[in-house]
Residue frames as qw, qx, qy, qz and C-alpha x, y, z in Angstrom:
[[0.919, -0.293, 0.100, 0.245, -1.95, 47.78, 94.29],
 [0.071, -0.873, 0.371, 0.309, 1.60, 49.19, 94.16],
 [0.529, 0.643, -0.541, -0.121, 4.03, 48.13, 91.56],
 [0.027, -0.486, 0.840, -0.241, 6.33, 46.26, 93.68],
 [0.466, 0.051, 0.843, -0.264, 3.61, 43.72, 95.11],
 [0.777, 0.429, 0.189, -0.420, 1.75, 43.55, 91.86],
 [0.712, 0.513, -0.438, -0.195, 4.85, 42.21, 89.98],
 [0.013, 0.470, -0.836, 0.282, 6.21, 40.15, 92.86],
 [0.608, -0.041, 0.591, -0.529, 3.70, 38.29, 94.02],
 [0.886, 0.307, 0.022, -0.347, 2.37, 36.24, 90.78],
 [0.589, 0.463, -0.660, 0.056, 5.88, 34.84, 90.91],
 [0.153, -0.234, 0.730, -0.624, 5.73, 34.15, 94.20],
 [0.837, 0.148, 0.247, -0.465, 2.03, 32.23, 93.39],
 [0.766, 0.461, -0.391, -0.220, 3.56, 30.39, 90.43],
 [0.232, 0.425, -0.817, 0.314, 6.88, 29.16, 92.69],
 [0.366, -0.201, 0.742, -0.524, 4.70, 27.73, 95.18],
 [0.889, 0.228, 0.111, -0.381, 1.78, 26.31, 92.94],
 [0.556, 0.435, -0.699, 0.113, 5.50, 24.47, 91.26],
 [0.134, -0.308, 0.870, -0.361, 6.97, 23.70, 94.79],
 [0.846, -0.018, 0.328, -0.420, 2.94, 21.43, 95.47],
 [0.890, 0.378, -0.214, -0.139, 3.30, 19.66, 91.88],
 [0.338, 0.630, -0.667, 0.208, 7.14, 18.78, 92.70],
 [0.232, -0.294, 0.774, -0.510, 6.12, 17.48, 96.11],
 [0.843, 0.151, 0.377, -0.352, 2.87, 15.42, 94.90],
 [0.713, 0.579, -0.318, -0.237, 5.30, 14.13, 91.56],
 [0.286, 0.702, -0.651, 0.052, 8.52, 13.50, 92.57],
 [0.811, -0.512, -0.207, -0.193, 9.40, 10.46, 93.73],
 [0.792, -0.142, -0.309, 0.506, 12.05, 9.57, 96.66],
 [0.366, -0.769, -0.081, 0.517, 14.33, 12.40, 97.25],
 [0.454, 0.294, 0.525, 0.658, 14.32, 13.54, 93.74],
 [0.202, 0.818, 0.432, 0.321, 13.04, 16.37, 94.48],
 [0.480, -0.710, 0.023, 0.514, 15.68, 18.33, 95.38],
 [0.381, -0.077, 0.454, 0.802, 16.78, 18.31, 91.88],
 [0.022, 0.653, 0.642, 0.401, 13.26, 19.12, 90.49],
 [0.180, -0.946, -0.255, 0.084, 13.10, 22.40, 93.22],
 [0.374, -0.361, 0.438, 0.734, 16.76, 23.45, 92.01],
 [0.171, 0.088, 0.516, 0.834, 15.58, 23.96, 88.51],
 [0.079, -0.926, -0.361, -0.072, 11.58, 25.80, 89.95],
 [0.324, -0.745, -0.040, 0.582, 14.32, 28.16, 91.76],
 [0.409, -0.262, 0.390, 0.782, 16.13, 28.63, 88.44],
 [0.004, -0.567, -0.574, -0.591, 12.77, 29.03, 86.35],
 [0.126, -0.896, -0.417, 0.083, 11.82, 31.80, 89.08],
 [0.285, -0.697, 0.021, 0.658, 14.69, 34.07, 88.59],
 [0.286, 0.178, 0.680, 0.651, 14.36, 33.56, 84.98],
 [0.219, -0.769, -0.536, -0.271, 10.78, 34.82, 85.15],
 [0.320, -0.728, -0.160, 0.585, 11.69, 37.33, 88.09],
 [0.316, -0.279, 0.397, 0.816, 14.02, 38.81, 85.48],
 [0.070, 0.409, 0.754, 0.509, 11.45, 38.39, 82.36],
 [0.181, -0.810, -0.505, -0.240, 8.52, 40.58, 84.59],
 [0.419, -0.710, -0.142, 0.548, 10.75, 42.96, 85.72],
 [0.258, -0.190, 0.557, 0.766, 12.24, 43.72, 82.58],
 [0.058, 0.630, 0.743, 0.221, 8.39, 43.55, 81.03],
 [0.317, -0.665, -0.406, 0.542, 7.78, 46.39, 83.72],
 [0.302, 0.692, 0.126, 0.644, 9.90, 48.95, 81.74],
 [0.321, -0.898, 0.011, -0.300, 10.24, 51.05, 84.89],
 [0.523, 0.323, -0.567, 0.548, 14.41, 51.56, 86.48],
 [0.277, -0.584, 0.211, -0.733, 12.85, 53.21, 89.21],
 [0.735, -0.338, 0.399, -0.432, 13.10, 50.66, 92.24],
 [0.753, 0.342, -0.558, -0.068, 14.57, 47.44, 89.80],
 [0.492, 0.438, -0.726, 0.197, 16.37, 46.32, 92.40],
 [0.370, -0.092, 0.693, -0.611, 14.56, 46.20, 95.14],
 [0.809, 0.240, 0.082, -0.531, 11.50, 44.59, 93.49],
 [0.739, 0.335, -0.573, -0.115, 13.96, 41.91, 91.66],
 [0.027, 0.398, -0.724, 0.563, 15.34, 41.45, 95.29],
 [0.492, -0.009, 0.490, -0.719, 12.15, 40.87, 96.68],
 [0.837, 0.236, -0.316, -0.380, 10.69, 38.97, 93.68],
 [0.627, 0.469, -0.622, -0.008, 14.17, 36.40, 93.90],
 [0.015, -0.115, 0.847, -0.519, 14.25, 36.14, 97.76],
 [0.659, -0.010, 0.391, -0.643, 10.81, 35.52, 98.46],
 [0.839, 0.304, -0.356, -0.278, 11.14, 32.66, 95.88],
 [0.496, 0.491, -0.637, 0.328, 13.62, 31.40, 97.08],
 [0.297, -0.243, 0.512, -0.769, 12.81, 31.64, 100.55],
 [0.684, -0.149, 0.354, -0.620, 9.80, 29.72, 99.60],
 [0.727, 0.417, -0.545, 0.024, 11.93, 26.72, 97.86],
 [0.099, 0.344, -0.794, 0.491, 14.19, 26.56, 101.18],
 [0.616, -0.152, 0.528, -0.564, 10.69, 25.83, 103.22],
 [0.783, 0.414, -0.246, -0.394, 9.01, 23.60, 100.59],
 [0.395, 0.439, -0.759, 0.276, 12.59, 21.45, 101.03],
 [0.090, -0.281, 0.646, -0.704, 12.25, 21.44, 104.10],
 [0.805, 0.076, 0.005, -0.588, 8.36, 20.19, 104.30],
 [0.874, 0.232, -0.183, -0.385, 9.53, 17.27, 102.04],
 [0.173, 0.543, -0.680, 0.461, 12.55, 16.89, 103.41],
 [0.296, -0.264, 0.688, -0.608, 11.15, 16.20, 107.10],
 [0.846, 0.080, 0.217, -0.480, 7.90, 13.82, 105.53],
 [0.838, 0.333, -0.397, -0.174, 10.30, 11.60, 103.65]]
């Protein structure tokens, strides 16, 4: 598996296994604030396993990819709970 999808993805598993728990916890429309602060604990982590990595070669695309796909899957996730509540 190439670099890029082997350190992007398990953040990309971790944001989404958050976004379920947020949506089966929260209650009302409290969970906008509760998927504001998964987005902020995935670029924290994005940063943390990119930096782990040790490798400049590509950083920015791979943190790019790591921070939008997170992000990306926060906006849907919203959206989901957004439209059932």
């Amino acid at each position: 598996m190439p670099l890029k999808i082997a350190s992007v993805v398990p953040v990309w598993i971790l944001v989404a296994v958050a976004t379920v728990i947020v949506g089966l916890v929260s209650p009302g429309f409290e969970f906008f604030t509760w998927l504001s602060i998964v987005l902020a604990g995935a670029i924290i982590l994005t940063f943390c396993v990119q930096l782990a990595i040790r490798r400049k070669e590509g950083f920015n695309g791979r943190l790019n990819l790591s921070a939008g796909g997170s992000f990306v899957i926060v906006v849907v996730a919203a959206l989901i709970l957004w439209s059932q509540r």
